[in-house]
N, C-alpha and C positions, 0 to 999 in steps of 0.2 A: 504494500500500500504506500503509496507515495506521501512524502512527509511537510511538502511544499505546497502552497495558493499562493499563485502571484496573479494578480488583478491589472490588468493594462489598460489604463482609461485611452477610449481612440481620441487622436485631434485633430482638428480641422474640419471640423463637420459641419457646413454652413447653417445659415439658418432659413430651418426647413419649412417652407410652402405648399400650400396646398396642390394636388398632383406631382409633387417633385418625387420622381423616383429615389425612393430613400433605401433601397438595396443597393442601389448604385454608388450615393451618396456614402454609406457604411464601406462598400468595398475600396474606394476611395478613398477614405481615413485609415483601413487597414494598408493598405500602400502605401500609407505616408507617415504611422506611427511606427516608432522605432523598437525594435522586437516583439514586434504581434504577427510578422512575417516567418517564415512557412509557416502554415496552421498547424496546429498539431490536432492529436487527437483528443487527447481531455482538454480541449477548449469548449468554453460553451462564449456563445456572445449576446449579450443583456442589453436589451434596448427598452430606455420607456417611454412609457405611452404618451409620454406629450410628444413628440418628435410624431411617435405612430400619427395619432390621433391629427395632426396639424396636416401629417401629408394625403391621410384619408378624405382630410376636410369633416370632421369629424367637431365640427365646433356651432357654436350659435352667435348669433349678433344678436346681446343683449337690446340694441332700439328697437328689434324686430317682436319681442316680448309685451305681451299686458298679461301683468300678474295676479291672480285672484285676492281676492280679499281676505283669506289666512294667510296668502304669503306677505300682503302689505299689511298686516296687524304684525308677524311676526316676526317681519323687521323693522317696523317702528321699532318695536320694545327691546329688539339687541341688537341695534346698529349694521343690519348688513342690509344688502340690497336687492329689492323686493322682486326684483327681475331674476337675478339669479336663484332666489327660494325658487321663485316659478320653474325655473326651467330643472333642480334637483327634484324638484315635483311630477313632472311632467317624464322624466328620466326612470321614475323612482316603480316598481311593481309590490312595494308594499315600506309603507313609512315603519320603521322600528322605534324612532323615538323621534320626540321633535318638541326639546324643549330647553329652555337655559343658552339658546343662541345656537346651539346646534343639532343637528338634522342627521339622522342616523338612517339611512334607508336601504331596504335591498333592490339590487340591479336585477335587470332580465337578463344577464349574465349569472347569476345567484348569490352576486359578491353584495357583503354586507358591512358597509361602509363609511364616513362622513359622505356628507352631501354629494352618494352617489357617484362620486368621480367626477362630478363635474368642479373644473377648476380653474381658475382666474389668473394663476402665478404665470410667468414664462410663457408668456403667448407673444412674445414682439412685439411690436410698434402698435399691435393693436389692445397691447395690455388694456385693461380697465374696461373694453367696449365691449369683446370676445369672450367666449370662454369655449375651454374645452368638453370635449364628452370623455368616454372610454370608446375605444372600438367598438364597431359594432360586431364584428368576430375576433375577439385576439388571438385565436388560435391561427386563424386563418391568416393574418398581419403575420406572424411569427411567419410560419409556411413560405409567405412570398419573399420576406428578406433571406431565407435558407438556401429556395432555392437561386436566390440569383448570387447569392459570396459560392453555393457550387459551382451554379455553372463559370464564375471568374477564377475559382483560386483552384478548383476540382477536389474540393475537399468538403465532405459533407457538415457541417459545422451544427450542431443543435442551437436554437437561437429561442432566448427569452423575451417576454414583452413585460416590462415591470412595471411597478406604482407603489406607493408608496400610502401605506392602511398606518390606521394609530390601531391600542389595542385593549381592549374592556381590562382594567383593572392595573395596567402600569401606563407610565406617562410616558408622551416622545410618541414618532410614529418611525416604522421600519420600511422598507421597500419589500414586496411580496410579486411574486411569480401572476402575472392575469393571463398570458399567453403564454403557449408551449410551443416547439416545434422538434422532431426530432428524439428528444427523449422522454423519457416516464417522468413527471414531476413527482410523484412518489417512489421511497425505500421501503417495501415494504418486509420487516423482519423477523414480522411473527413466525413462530417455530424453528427460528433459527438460532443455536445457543452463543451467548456472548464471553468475550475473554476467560469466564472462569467456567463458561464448560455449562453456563445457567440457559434452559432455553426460555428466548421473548416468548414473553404473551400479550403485550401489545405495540411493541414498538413499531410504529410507521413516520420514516423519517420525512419531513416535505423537505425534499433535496431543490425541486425548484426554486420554493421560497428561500432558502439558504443562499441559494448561489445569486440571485436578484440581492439580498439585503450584500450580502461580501461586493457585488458590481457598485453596490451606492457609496460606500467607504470611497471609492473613489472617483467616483463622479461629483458625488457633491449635491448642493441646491444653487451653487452660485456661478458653479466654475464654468458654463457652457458646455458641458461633455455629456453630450444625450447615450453614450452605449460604452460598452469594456468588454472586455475579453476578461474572461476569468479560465483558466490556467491550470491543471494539476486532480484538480476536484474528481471525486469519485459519483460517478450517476448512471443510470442503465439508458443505452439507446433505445431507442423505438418509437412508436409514434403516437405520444402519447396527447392528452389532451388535456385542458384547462380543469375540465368537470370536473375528471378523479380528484381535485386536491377541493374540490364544494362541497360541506359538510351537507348528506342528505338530511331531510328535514325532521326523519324519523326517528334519527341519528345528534339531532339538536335539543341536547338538555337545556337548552337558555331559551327555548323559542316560545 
């Protein structure tokens, strides 16, 4: 087992427009960052969803919004803005909570989240107007940047689509796995015995989400580095998909 992670934020990634080919864009920054070249094989490459989402076109023009009248009462009372509750509203296939300024809702992807994924930060020149969505497949976003670094570099590379979720009961938010490509976002290790010989009876590791939060160490929120190569890490190929790592609902003690 390999005893090393090394994390290679790419650079030079301009900034990303709507339809701008951004597998191209990524293969692009791998050509021009310095030891991300040959690919190897336990490389996975982490991309998040704002870069996605921006080149999908995957956003809203807040002037284009009239918000209902829970959304403009519930931002009078916590200072955000009544356009944007609307559109986490309108985003949203079931509110989980919505109270204290913040907006806790599940996706029709089944991610369960602040205000839905929709997000304001890092949108360019069009900050403050714009906002972003989530994909509307991240799995399938993941898919198309795989296969075009194949067909450039002829290396099959597994590629992530991340974001970054806060988390019921510790403070801080982490960056977590929405899109997969490539391989299993879960380890799963039940019935397998660990170091002293003890066999799991529930360990399922989410390697996805692992390797997304290790990509954000070095990207950052300020630095401009929308994707990395993460390097070393142990995960199972194949062609997995976002779902596996959605806790079923039947499955959900907090629901």
């Amino acid at each position: 087992m390999p005893a090393e992670l090394r994390v290679i934020g790419l650079e030079g990634v301009p900034e990303v427009r709507v339809g701008d080919n951004l597998g191209a864009l990524l293969a692009d920054a791998l050509d021009r960052t310095p030891g991300a070249l040959p690919l190897q094989t336990d490389d996975v490459l982490v991309v998040t969803q704002k870069v996605v989402s921006k080149a999908e076109g995957a956003a809203v023009d807040l002037s284009t919004i009239e918000p209902r009248p829970d959304a403009v009462e519930f931002a009078r009372q916590f200072d955000r803005d009544a356009r944007q509750v609307e559109v986490v509203l309108r985003e949203a296939v079931r509110v989980v909570r919505m109270e204290r300024g913040v907006l806790i809702t599940e996706t029709r992807h089944g991610f369960v989240c602040a205000n839905g994924g929709v997000d304001a930060s890092n949108v360019g020149q069009e900050s403050g107007a714009v906002v972003t969505l989530l994909p509307e497949d991240p799995d399938a976003s993941a898919a198309r940047i795989r296969d075009i670094l194949r067909e450039r570099f002829a290396n099959d590379v597994p590629v992530i689509v991340s974001d970054s979720f806060g988390r019921p009961w510790r403070v801080g938010i982490v960056d977590v796995a929405i899109g997969v490509s490539g391989m299993r976002p879960l380890d799963d290790l039940r019935g397998t015995p660990d170091h002293d010989g003890r066999v799991m009876r529930s360990t399922v590791r989410a390697v996805a989400d692992e390797l997304a939060s290790a990509a954000e160490l070095a990207l950052g929120k300020t630095a401009g580095r929308p994707a990395a190569l993460v390097r070393g890490a142990i995960f199972t190929r194949g062609e997995g998909s976002i779902r596996e790592i959605v806790m079923p609902s039947e499955n959900d003690l907090f629901r």
